[in-house]
ROZA-631440 format. One line per 8 residues: number of its first residue (from 0); for each residue z, x, y of C-alpha. Coordinates in Angstrom, 3 decimals. Layout:
BEGIN
NUM) Z X Y ~ ... .
//
This chain:
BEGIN
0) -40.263 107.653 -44.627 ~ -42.439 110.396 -42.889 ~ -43.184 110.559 -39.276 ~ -46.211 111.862 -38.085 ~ -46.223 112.495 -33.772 ~ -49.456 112.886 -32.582 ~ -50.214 114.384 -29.040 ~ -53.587 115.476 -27.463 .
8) -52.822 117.952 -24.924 ~ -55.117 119.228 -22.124 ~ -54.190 121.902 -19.775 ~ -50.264 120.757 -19.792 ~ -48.893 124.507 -21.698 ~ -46.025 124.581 -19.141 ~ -44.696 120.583 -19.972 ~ -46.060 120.955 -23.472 .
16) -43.638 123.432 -24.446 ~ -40.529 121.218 -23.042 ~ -41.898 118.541 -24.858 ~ -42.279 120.186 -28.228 ~ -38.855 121.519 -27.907 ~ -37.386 117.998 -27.941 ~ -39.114 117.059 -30.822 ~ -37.522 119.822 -32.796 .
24) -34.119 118.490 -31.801 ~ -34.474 115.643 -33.315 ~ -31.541 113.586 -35.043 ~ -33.231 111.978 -37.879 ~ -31.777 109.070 -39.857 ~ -31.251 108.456 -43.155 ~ -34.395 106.341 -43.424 ~ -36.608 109.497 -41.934 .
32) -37.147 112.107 -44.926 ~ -38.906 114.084 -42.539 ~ -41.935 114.402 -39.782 ~ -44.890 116.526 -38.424 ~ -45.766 117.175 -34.901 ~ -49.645 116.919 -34.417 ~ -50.663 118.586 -31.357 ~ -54.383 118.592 -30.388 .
40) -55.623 121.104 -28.198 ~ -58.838 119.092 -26.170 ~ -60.290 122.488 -25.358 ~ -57.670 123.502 -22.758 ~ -58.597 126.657 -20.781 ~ -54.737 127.348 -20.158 ~ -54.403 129.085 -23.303 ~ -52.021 126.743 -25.312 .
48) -53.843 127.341 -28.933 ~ -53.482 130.820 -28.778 ~ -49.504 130.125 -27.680 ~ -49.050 127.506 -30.012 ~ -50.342 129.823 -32.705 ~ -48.125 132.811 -31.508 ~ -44.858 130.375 -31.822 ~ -45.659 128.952 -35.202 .
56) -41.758 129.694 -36.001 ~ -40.238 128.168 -33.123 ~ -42.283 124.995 -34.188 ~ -41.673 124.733 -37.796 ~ -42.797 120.842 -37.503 ~ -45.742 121.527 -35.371 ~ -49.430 121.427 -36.870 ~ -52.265 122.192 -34.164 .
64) -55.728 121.505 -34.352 ~ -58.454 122.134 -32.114 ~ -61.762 120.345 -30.655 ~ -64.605 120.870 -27.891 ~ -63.134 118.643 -24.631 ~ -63.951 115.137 -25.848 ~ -60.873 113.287 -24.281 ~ -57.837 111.923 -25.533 .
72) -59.123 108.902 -27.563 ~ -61.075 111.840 -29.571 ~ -58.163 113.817 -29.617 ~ -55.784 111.116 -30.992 ~ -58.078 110.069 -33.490 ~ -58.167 113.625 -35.069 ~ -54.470 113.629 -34.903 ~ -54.450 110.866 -37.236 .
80) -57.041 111.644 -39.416 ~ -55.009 115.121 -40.297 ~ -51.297 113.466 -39.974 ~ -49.521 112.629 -43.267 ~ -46.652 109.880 -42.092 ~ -46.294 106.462 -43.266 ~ -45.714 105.746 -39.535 ~ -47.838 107.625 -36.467 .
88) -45.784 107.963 -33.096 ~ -47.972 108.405 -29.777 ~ -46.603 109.774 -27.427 ~ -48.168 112.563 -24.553 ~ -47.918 116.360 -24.143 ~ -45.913 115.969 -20.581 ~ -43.315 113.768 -22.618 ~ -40.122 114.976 -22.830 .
96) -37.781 112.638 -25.349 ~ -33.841 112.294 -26.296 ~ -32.964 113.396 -29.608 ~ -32.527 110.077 -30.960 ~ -36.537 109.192 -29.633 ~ -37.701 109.095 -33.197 ~ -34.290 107.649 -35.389 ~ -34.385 104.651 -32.404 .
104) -38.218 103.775 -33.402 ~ -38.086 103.711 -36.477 ~ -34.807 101.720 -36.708 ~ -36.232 99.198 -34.676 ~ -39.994 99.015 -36.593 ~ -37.590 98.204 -39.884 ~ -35.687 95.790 -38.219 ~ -38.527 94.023 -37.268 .
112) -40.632 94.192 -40.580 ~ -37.643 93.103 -42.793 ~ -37.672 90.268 -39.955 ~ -41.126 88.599 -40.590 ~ -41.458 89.967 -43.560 ~ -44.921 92.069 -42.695 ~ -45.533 95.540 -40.412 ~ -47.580 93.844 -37.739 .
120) -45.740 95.373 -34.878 ~ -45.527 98.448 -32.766 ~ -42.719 99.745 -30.919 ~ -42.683 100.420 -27.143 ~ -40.367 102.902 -26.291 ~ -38.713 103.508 -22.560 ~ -40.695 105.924 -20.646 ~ -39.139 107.156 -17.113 .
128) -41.031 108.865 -14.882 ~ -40.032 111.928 -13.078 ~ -41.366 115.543 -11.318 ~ -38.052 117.484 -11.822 ~ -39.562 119.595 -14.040 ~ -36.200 122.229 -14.246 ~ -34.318 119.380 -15.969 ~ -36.736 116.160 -16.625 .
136) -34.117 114.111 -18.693 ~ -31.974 114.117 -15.607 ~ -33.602 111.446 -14.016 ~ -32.200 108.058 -14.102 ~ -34.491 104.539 -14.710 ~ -35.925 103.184 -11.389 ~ -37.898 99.579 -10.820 ~ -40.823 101.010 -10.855 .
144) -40.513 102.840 -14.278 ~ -41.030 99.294 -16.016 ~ -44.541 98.354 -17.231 ~ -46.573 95.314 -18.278 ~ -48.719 97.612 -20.683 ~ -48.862 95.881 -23.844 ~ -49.742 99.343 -25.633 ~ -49.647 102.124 -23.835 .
152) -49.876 105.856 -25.449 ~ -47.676 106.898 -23.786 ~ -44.670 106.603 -26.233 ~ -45.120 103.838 -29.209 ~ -45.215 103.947 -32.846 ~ -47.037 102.229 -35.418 ~ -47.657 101.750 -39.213 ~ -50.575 103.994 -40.583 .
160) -51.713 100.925 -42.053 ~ -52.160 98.949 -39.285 ~ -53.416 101.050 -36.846 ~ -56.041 102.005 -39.644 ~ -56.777 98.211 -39.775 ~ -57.578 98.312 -36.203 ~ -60.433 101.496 -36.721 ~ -58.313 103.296 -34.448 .
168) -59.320 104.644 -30.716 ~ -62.818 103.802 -28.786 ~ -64.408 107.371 -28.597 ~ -66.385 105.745 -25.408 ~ -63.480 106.721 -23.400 ~ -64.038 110.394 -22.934 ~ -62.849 110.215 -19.088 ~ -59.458 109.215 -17.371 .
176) -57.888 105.676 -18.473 ~ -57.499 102.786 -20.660 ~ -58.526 104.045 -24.194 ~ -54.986 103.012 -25.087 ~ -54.966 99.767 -23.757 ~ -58.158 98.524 -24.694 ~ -56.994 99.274 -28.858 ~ -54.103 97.081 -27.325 .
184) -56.290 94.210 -27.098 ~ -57.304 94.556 -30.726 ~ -54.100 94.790 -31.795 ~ -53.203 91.661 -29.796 ~ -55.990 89.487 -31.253 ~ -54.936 90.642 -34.858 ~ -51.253 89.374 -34.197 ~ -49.276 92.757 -33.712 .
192) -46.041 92.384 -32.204 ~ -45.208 94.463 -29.289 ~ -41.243 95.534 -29.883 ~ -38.779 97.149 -27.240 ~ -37.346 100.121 -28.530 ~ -34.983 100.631 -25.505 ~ -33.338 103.451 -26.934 ~ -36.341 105.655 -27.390 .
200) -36.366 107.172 -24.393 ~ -39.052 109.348 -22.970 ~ -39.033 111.253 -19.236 ~ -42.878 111.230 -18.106 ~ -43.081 113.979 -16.035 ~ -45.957 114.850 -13.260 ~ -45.969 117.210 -10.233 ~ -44.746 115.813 -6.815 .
208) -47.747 115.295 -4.539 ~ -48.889 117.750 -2.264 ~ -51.508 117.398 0.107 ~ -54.104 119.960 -2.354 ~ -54.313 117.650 -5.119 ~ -55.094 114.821 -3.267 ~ -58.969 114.814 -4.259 ~ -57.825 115.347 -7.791 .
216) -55.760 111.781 -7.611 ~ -59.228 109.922 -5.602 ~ -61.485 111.666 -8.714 ~ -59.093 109.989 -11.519 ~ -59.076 106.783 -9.627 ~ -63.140 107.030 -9.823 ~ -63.276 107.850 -13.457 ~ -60.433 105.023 -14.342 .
224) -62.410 103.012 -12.578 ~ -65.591 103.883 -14.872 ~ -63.566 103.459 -18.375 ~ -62.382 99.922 -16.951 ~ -66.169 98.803 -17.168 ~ -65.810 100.241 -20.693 ~ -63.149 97.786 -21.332 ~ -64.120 95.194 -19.884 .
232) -67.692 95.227 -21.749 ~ -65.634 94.793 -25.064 ~ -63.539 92.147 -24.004 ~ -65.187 90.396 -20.990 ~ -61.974 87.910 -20.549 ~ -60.305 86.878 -17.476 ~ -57.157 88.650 -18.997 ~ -58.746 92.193 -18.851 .
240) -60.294 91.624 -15.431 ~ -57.129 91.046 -13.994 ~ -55.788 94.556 -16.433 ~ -58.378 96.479 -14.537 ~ -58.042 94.848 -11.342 ~ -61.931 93.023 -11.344 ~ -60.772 90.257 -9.406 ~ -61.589 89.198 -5.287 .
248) -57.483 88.668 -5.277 ~ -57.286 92.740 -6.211 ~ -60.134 93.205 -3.874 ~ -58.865 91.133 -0.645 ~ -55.329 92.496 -1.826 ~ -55.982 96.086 -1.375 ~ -58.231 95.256 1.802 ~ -55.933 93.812 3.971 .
256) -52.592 96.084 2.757 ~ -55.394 98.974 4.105 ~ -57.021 96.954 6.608 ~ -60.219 97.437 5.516 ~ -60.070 101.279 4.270 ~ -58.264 102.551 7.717 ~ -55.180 103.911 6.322 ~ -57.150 106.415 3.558 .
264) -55.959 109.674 2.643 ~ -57.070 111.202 5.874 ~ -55.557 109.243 8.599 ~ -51.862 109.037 6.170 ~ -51.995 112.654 5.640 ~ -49.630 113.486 8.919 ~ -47.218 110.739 7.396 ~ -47.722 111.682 3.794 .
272) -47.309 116.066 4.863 ~ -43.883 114.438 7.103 ~ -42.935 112.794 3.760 ~ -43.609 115.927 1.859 ~ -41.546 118.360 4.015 ~ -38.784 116.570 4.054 ~ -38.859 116.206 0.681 ~ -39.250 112.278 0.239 .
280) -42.789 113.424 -2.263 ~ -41.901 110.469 -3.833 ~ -42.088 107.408 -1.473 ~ -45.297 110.096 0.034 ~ -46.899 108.727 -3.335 ~ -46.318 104.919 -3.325 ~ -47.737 105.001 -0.056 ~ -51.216 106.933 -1.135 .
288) -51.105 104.470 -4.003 ~ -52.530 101.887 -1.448 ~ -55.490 103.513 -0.945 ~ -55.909 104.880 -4.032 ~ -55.731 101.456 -5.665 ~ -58.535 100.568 -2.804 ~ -61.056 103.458 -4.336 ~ -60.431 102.158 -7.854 .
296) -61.030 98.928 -7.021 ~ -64.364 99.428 -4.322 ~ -65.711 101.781 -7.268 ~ -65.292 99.373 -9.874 ~ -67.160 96.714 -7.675 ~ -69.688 99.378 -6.959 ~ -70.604 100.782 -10.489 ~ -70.547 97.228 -11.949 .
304) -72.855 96.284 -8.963 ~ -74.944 98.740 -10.823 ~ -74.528 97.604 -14.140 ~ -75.447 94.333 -13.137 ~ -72.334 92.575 -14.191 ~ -71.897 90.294 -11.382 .
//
């Protein structure tokens, strides 16, 4: 069986090149003849196609293509459309995996196909989340690595069939969020089984907060907000509100744990630059997340307001 990894990349050249050395030390199975690493540049300005194409021999596996910035539904789509493998692996470019990432999905996808005696399943693989970018695979699993998402990019595989069968990723979604999730829906409705693949192991890394990119977290809350009206347009079900957080419990929720927009990034940012210093960047973020989740929310209300769908 051939493997074919597809990853849109944007801007990530330092994390992209951990993550594409994992995938070269990978310890295939028996049942893996091979595999192919599809990176697609989204028209990064860091200069990763021109590094890519100077380490062609340190990435024997890699194939890179190249598009204007269209977004990562765009850029997985392309991925596809050029991949060879009898099974297509998702994962992103700040993903850095174990050697056994690829052997663990694909023992589990047989597994479950010899099972029910069809390939209407993905495979959700273990992704831990970490900002020690020196050595990302030395974090250990917390509570709040575990997620809900029913399929999320982020690290899953699938049969080429099937995800054919489901016409792929919305190209609608050219800003921040849900592209991945909303295919998820599809694939629920046609009866594809979601399988753990505990084993296949990914370590998500981002950069620990500092007070600079604070703006940069309220402008992806803003667009995620946008691309949940996407969503919710193609599947206007009380299942998908509560996905995107287009409920009055979210609203009241996120309300009161602020009361009423008071603690914002400006009035936490002595707490959150106390946090920082003494290095707890960490908990800094899972407090901004409350009012964070309060712009996502207010702009959601605000743009469907707008839209005129309530």
């Amino acid at each position: 069986m051939f493997l074919s990894v597809v990853i849109p990349t944007y801007n990530r050249l330092p994390i992209l090149e951990k993550c594409l050395d994992a995938l070269e030390k990978q310890e295939l199975s028996s049942s893996i003849t091979d595999y192919e690493v599809v990176v697609v540049d989204d028209g990064s300005t860091d200069g990763t196609a021109d590094w890519l194409k100077s380490q062609a021999k340190r990435f024997p596996h890699v194939r890179l293509f190249e598009q204007d910035h269209g977004g990562p539904a765009e850029g997985r789509n392309r991925g596809v459309d050029h991949s060879h493998g009898d099974v297509i692996v998702f994962i992103d470019s700040d993903l850095v995996v174990t050697d056994s990432f690829l052997s663990s999905h694909i023992k589990r996808l047989r597994q479950d196909w010899k099972k029910h005696g069809n390939r209407l399943s993905f495979t959700y693989g273990t992704v831990i989340n970490t900002s020690n970018f020196q050595s990302p695979t030395s974090e250990s699993y917390k509570p709040q690595d575990f997620s809900w998402a029913y399929f999320a990019t982020g690290n899953v595989a699938i049969h080429r069939s099937i995800l054919e069968q489901s016409g792929l990723f919305d190209t609608s979604f050219r800003l921040y969020g849900w592209e991945d999730l909303e295919l998820g829906e599809r694939l629920r409705i046609m009866g594809v089984r979601l399988v753990k693949s505990p084993r296949s192991v990914g370590y998500h890394w981002h950069p620990p907060l500092n007070l600079d990119n604070i703006q940069d977290l309220i402008r992806i809350e803003k667009e995620r907000a946008k691309m949940a009206l996407v969503f919710y347009r193609k599947h206007p079900t009380l299942r998908v509100r509560f996905i995107i957080q287009f409920t009055f419990i979210h609203r009241i929720l996120w309300e009161v744990l602020t009361f009423g927009g008071l603690l914002n990034e400006k009035t936490l940012r002595p707490l959150l630059a106390f946090l920082i210093i003494r290095g707890q960047a960490s908990l800094a973020m899972e407090i901004l997340r409350l009012p964070l989740n309060l712009i996502g929310v207010r702009t959601l209300y605000r743009e469907a307001a707008l839209e005129g769908l309530f």
